[in-house]
SEVOZA-154579 format. One record per residue (C-alpha): x, y, z; residue number from 1. Coordinates in steps of 0.02 Angstrom, whole numbers, plus 50000, padded with zeros to 5 digits. Each point is the difference from the previous one (the first is absolute). Example, Ala and Ser with C-alpha at 12.3 -4.5 7.8 and 13.67 -1.06 7.14 Angstrom:
<markes>
       X       Y       Z   seq
   50615   49775   50390     1
   50069   50172   49967     2
</markes>
This chain:
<markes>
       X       Y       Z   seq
   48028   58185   58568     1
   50003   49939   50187     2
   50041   49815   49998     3
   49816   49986   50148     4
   49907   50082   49875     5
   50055   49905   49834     6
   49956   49833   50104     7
   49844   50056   50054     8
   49964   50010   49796     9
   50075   49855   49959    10
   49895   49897   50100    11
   49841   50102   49955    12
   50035   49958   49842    13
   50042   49804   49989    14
   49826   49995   50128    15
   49935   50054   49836    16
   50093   49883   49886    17
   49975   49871   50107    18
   49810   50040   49988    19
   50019   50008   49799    20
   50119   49861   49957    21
   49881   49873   49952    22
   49931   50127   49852    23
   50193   50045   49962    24
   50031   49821   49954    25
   49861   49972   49898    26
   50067   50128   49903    27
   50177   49950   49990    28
   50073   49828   50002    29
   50159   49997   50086    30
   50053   49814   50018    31
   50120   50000   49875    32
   50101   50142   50085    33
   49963   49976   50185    34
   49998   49828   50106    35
   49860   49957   50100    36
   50111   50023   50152    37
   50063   50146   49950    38
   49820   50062   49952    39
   49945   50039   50173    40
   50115   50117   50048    41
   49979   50158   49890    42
   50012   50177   50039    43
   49877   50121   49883    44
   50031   50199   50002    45
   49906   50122   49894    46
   50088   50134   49988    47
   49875   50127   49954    48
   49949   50026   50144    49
   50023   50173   50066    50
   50069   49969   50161    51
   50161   49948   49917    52
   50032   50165   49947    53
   50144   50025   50128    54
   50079   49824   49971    55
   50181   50006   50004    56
   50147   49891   49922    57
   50037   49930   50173    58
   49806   49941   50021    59
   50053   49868   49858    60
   50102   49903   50137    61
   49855   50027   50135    62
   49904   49896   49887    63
   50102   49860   49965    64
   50006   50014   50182    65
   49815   50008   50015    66
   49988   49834   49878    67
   50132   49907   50129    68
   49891   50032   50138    69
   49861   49941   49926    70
   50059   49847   49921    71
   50138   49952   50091    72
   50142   49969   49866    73
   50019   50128   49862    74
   50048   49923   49847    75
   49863   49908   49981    76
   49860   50136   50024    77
   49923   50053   49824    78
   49974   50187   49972    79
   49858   50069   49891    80
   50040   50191   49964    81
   49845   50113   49918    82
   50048   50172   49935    83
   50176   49961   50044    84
   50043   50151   49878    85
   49940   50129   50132    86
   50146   49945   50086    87
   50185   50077   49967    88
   50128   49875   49984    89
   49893   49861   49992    90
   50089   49913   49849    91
   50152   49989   50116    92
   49924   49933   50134    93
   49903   49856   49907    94
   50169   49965   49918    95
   50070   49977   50175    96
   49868   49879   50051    97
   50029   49911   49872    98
   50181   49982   50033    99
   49941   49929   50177   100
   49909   49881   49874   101
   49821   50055   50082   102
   49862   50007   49864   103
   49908   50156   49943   104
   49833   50030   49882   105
   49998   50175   49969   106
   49871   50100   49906   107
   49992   50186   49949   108
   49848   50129   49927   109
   50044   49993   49805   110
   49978   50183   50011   111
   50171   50021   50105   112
   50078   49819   49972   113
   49963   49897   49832   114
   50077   49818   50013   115
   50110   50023   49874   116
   50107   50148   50137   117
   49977   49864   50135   118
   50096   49891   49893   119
   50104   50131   49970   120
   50037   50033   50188   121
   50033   49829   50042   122
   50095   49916   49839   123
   50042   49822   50014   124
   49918   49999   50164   125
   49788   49978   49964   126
   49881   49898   49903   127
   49840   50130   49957   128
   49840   49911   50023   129
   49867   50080   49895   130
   49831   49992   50101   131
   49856   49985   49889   132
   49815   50032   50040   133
   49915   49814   50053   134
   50010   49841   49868   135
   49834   49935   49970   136
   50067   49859   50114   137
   50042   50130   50132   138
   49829   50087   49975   139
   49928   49829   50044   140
   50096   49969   50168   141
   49971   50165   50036   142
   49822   49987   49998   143
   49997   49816   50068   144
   49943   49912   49851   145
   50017   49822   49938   146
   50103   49989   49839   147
   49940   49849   49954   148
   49818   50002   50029   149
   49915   49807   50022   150
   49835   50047   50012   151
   49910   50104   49879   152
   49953   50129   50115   153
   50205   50038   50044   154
   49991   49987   49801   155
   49895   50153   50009   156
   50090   50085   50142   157
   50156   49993   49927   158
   49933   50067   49824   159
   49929   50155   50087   160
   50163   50029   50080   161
   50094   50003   49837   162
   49856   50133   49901   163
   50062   50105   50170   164
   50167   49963   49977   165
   49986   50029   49809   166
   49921   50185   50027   167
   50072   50042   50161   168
   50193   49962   49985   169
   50111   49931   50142   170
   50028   50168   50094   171
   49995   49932   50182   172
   49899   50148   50058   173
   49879   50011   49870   174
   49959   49810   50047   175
   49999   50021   50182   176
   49889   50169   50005   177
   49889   49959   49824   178
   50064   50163   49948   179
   50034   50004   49817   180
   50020   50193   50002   181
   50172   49974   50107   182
   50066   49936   49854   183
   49987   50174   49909   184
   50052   50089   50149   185
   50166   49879   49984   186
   50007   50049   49809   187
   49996   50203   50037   188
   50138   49970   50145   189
   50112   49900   49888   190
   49968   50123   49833   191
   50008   50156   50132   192
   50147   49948   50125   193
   50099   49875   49892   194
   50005   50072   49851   195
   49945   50201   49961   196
   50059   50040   50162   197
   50162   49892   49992   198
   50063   50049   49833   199
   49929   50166   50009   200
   49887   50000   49853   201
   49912   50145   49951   202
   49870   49950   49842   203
   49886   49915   50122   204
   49858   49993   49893   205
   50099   49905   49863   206
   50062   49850   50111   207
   49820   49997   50031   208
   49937   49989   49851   209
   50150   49875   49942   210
   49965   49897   50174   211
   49808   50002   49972   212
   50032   49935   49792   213
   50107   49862   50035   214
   49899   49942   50185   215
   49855   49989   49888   216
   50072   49893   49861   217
   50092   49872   50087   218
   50065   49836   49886   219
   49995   50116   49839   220
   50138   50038   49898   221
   50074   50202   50008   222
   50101   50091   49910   223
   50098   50147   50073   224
   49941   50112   49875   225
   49817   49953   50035   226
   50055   50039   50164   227
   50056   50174   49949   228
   49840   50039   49911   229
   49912   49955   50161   230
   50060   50084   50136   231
   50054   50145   49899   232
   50178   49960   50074   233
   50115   50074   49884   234
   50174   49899   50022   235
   49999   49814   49967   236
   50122   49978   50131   237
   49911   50087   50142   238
   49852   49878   49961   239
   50119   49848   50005   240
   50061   50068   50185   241
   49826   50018   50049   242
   49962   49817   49965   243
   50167   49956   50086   244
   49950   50091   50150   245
   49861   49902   49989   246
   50054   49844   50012   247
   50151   50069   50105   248
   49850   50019   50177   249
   49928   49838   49933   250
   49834   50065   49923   251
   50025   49925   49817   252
   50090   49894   49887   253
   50043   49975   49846   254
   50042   49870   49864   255
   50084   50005   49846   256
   49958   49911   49833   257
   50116   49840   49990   258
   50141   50001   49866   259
   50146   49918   49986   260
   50111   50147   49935   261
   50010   50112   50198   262
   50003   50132   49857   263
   49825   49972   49919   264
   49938   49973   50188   265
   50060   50166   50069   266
   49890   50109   49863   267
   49840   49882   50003   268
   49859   50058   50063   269
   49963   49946   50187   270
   49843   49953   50098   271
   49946   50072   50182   272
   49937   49924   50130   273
   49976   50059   50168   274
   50048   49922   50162   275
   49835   49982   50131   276
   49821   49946   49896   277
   49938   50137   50127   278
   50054   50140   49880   279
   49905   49947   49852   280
   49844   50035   50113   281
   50054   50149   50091   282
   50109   50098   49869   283
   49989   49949   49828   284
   49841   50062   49897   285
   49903   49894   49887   286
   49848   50024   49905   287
   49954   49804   50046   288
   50074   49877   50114   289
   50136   49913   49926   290
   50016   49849   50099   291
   50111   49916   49865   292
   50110   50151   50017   293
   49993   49956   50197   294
   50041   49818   49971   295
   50151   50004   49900   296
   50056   50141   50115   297
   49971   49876   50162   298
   50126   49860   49884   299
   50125   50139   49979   300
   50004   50013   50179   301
   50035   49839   50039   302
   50125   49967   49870   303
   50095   50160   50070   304
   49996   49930   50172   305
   50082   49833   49965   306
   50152   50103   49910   307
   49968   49949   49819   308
   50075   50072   49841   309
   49827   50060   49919   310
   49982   50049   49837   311
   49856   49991   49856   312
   50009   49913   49847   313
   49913   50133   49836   314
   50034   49886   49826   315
   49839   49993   49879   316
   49922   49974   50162   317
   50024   50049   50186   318
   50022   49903   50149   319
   49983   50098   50158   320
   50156   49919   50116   321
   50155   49925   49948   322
   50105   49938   50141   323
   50192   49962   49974   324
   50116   49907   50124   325
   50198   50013   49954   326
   50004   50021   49799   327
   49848   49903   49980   328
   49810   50020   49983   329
   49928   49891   50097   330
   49811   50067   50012   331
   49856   50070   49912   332
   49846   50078   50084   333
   49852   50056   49921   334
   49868   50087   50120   335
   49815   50024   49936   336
   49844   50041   50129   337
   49908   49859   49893   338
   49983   49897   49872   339
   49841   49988   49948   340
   49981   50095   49831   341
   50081   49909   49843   342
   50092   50138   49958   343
   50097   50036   50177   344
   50048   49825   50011   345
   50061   49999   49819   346
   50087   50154   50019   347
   50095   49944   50177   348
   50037   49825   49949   349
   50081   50071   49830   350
   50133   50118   50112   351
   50028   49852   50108   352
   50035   49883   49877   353
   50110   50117   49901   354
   50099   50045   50168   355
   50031   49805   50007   356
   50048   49980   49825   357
   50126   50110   50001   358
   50081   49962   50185   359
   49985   49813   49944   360
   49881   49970   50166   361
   49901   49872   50010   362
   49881   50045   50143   363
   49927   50185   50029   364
   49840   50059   50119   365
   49834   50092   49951   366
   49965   50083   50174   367
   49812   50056   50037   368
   49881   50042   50114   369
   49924   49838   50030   370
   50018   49902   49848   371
   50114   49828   50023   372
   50034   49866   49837   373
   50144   49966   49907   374
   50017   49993   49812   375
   50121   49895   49895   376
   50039   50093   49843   377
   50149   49935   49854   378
   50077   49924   50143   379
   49982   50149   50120   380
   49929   49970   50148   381
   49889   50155   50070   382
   49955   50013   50182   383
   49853   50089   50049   384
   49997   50061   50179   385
   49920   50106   50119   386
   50091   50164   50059   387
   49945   49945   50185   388
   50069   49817   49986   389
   50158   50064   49905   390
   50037   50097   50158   391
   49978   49906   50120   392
   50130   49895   49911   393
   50139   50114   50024   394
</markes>
């Protein structure tokens, strides 16, 4: 690639960044990794665009040279690469960079570069950041709302944002263009590109059917032989890939049933959960709307974000999220829509207190939709919350 054409690119496309950036870092909170000095001189390529097609290995010294120019000293210019893997060689390259201790975020289609083969390419030399769709917290800044209303009418502002934010998901996109149908058109390119294309599978109406079971019973327990039945998927283990692929391009997750004995954990039964609220609008089919479903799945989501061990607790009773830190149990969630028939609060204060009985806690959280309390029971204190506040805690 001429070196007069590749800068004529180049600056086309940090005009654009430049353009963009404020969005980009509402989406993406570098300060831990980048300086606010450092923070104003980046460089952004996408490679996917088509005019790279001739790019050459020498065109990855015409822009470092590019960068220099720009910014004066090298070093401390920040590159952002998109699509780097249309690029040949570009692991060595970035490990070069890196050598001249300049600082790279790179990110890749999962269809042609999972994080798992960046790591791979670059061992010892990256820390993968795993972008999520918005925080409830993000959804708020996003849409440039108080989070802590003072008047009642912010009160009411900031309520409508989370029903929104509870049906809608945190798909940046879908917020920006009110367009909850994206969200299924990013569920068919995911399933399509990232998965039955990617490892070539050939029963497509199965994964469907296995996809479109466990999307539409989020939070519940599974078996793989329920699975089996399901889909009509024959081999227990080609279901069990399926669900890793799954959660492999970041569309679902799942949690096992806690148990001391790793054993006894391994062949529980698990629980699904999927990884945008969006999906439980736009892809999963239910009779009636399960917002409970919806509201534990929203709690899942946060506890995956802030990298906690999550389990659930099934005794006599059930609690839906057990979170351990080190060897220890140090929390027990129970999530319920509401509490206003006998019977549901009976039923989720039972699991609860069981979970705390037998992880010897002596504080655990009832998490609603808009009911807040607390309860002291034999000594075991019971906080009653709602999802909304709880998140804007984290």
């Amino acid at each position: 690639m001429e070196k007069t054409k590749l800068y004529e690119l180049l600056n086309e496309q940090q005009e654009l960044f430049n353009k963009e950036e404020e969005l980009i870092e509402r989406e993406i909170s570098l300060e831990p990794f980048i300086s606010k000095k450092i923070n104003k001189k980046k460089i952004y390529i996408n490679f996917d665009d088509v005019k790279f097609t001739d790019f050459k290995i020498e065109n990855f010294q015409d822009i470092e040279d590019f960068a220099k120019e720009l910014h004066s000293i090298g070093p401390e210019v920040v590159f952002f690469f998109d699509e780097i893997q249309n690029i040949p060689s570009w692991e060595r390259w970035v490990n070069n960079l890196f050598a001249k201790k300049i600082k790279v975020f790179v990110t890749g289609s999962n269809s042609s570069l999972l994080s798992s083969e960046i790591s791979t390419f670059l061992t010892g030399r990256n820390k993968v950041l795993r972008l999520y769709p918005f925080s409830f917290k993000e959804f708020l800044r996003f849409k440039n709302i108080q989070k802590n209303p003072k008047t009642s009418n912010e009160r009411i502002i900031l309520m409508g944002a989370f029903e929104e934010y509870f049906e809608k998901g945190g798909f940046p996109l879908v917020i920006k263009n009110n367009d909850l149908e994206l969200s299924k058109q990013y569920f068919e390119d995911i399933l399509n590109k990232d998965i039955i294309r990617r490892y070539n599978i050939k029963k497509i109406k199965e994964i469907k059917d296995l996809i479109l079971y466990l999307f539409s019973n989020v939070g519940k327990v599974y078996s793989y032989s329920t699975l089996k039945i399901i889909s009509g998927i024959k081999s227990l283990s080609m279901i069990k890939n399926y669900i890793e692929y799954m959660k492999g391009v970041f569309l679902a997750s799942t949690i096992n049933r806690f148990d001391y004995s790793l054993k006894k954990q391994k062949v529980s039964s698990s629980k699904f959960y999927v990884l945008d609220n969006s999906f439980l609008k736009t892809v999963a089919f239910n009779f009636i709307e399960n917002r409970g479903q919806r509201l534990e799945n929203l709690v899942f989501i946060e506890l995956l974000k802030e990298d906690f061990e999550v389990y659930y607790h099934l005794g006599k009773k059930e609690c839906d999220f057990i979170i351990k830190k080190g060897l220890k149990i140090t929390r027990a969630i129970q999530v319920c829509l509401n509490l206003e028939s006998p019977m549901t609060k009976k039923r989720e204060i039972e699991g609860l207190l069981e979970a705390m009985q037998k992880y010897a806690l002596k504080e655990g959280i009832i998490l609603t939709l808009d009911k807040e309390g607390e309860e002291n029971i034999n000594g075991k204190k019971i906080i009653i919350k709602p999802v909304w506040k709880w998140l804007l805690e984290r």
